[in-house]
C-alpha positions as CSV (number, residue, x, y, z in Angstrom):
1,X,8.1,-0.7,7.9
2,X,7.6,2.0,5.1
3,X,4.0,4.0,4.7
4,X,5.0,5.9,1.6
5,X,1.8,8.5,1.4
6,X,2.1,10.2,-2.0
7,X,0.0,10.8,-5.6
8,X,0.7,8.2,-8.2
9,X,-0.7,8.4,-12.0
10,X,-0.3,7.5,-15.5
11,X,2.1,10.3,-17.6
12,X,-0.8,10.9,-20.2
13,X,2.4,12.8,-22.8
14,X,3.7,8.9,-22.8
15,X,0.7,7.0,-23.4
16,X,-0.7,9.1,-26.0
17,X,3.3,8.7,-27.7
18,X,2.5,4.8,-27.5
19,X,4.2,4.0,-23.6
20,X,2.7,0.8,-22.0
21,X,1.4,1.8,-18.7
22,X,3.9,0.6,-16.6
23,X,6.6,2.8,-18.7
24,X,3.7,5.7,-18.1
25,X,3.2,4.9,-14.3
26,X,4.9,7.3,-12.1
27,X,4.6,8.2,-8.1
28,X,4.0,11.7,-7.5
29,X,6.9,13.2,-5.1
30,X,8.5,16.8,-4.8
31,X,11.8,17.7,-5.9
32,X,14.0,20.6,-3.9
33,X,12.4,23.2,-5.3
34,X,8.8,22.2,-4.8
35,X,8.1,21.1,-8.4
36,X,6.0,17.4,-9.6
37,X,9.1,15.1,-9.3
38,X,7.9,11.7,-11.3
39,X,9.2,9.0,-9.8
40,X,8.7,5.9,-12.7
41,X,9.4,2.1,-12.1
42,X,12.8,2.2,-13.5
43,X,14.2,4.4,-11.5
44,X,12.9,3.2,-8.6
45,X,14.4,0.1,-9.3
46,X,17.6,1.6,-9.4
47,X,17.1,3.4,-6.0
48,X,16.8,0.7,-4.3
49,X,18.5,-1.9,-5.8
50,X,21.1,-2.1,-3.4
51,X,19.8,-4.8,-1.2
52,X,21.3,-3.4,1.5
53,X,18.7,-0.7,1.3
54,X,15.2,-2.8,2.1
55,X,17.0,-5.8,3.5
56,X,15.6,-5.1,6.8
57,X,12.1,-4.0,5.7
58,X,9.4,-6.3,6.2
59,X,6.3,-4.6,5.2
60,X,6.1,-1.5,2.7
61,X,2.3,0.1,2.2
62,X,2.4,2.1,-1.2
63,X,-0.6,3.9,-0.1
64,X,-1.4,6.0,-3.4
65,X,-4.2,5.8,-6.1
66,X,-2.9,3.0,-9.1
67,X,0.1,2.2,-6.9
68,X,0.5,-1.7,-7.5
69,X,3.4,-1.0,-10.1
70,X,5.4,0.6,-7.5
71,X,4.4,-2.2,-4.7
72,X,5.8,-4.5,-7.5
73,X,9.1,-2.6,-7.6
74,X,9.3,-3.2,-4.0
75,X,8.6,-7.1,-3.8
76,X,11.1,-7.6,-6.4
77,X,13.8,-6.4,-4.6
78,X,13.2,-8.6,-2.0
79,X,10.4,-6.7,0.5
80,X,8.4,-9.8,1.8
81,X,5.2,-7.8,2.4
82,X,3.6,-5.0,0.1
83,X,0.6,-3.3,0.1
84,X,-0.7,-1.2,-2.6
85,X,-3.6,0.1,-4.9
86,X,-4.7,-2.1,-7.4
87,X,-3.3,-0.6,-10.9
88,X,-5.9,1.6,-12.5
89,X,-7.9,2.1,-9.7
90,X,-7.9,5.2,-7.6
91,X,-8.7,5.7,-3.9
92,X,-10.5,7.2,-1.4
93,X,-7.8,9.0,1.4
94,X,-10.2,8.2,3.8
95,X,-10.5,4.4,2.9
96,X,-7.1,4.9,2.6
97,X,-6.6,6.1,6.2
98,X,-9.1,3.6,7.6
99,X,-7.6,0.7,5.7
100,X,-3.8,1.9,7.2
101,X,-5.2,1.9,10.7
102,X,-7.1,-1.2,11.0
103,X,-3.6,-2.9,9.2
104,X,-1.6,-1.5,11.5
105,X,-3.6,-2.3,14.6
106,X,-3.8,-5.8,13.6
107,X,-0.5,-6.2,13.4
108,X,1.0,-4.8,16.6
109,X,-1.7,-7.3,18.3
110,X,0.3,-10.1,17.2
111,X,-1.9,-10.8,14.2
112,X,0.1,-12.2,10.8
113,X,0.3,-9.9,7.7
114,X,-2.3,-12.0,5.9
115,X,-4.7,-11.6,9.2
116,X,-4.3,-7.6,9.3
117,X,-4.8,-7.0,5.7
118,X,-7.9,-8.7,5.5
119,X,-8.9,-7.0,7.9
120,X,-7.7,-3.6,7.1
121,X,-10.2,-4.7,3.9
122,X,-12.7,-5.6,6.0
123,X,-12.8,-2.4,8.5
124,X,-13.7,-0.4,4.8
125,X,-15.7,-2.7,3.5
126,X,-17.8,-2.8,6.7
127,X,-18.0,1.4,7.2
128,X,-21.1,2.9,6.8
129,X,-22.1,4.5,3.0
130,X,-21.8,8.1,2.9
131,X,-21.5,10.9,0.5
132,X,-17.9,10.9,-0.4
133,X,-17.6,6.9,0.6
134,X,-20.8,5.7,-1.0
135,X,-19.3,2.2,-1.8
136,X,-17.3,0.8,1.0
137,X,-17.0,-2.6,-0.8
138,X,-16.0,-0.9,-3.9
139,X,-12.9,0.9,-1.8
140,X,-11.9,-2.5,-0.1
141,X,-11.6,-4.4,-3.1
142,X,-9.0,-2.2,-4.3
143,X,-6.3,-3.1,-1.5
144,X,-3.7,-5.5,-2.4
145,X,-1.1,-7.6,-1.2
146,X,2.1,-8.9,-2.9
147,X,3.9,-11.1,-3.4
148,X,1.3,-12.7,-4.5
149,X,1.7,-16.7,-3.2
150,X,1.4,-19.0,-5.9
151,X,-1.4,-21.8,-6.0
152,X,-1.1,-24.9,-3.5
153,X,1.7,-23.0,-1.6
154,X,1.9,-21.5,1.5
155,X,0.7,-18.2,1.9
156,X,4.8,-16.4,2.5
157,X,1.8,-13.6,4.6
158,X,0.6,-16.1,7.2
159,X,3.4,-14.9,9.5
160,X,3.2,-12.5,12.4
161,X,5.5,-9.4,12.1
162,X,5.4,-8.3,16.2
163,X,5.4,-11.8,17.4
164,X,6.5,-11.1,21.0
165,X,5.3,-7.7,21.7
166,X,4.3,-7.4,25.3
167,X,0.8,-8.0,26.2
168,X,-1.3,-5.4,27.0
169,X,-4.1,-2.5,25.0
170,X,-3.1,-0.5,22.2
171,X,-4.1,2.4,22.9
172,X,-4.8,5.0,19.7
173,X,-3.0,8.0,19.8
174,X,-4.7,9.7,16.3
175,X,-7.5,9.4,16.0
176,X,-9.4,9.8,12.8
177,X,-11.5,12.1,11.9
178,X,-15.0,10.8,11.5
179,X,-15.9,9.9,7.8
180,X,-18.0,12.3,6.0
């Protein structure tokens, strides 16, 4: 598994010159000396085009505001299971962080991809209004999952990734700050 944690955005130079947004969309890293390194689609796709590179990856969770360009980057070089930010839409870091654990929970108890992203959505949805999370819906609808199966056929997420872990509690190590 990947959890890439990072900024992502739209380049606003390249829009404004007439760029679509996926040739504006870039993930926010840092370069060696500290500076805004913008990482766009394309070369993405080249890092890891090697297959070699995510052939053993099951699940990667772009966990960034707009990041479904990125996640798309990822499925198409063969990562069965993606999760990302709808395009356009920013999130919370705490729906973010809430999201993660409830995902990640769900699936060390044996639970299939599908199973723990719902409800990774769910645990948001369901989290009590405050002032910097006033609409918990809102932040759970903005979670998505790619590939995305196609109609009548099976759901390619309905499949466990810790199958045969050994039986027992999971016991949380980090806790989470409580939500303002």
């Amino acid at each position: 598994m990947l959890h890439l944690v990072c900024h992502a955005d739209y380049d606003a130079t390249k829009r404004e010159a007439g760029a679509t947004e996926r040739e504006a969309f870039y993930l926010g890293l840092e370069d060696t000396d500290g500076a805004l390194d913008q990482l766009g689609v394309d070369r993405l796709r080249a890092i890891l085009s090697p297959a070699e590179l995510v052939r053993a990856t099951n699940l990667v969770f772009v966990s960034a505001c707009h990041s479904q360009p990125a996640a798309e980057v990822f499925a198409a070089v063969g990562v069965p299971h993606v999760v990302a930010v709808a395009s356009g839409a920013k999130v919370l870091d705490d729906a973010a962080a809430l999201f993660a654990r409830h995902l990640y929970l769900a699936l060390v108890q044996g639970n299939s991809v599908r199973a723990a992203f719902e409800m990774g959505k769910g645990a948001v949805a369901g989290a009590a209004p405050s002032g910097a999370f006033a609409r918990p819906a809102d932040e759970a609808s903005k979670f998505v999952l790619l590939p995305e199966p196609s109609p009548g056929a099976h759901d390619p997420h309905d499949v466990a990734l810790f199958p045969h872990l050994p039986s027992g509690v999971v016991v949380e190590r980090n806790e989470l700050p409580p939500l303002d």
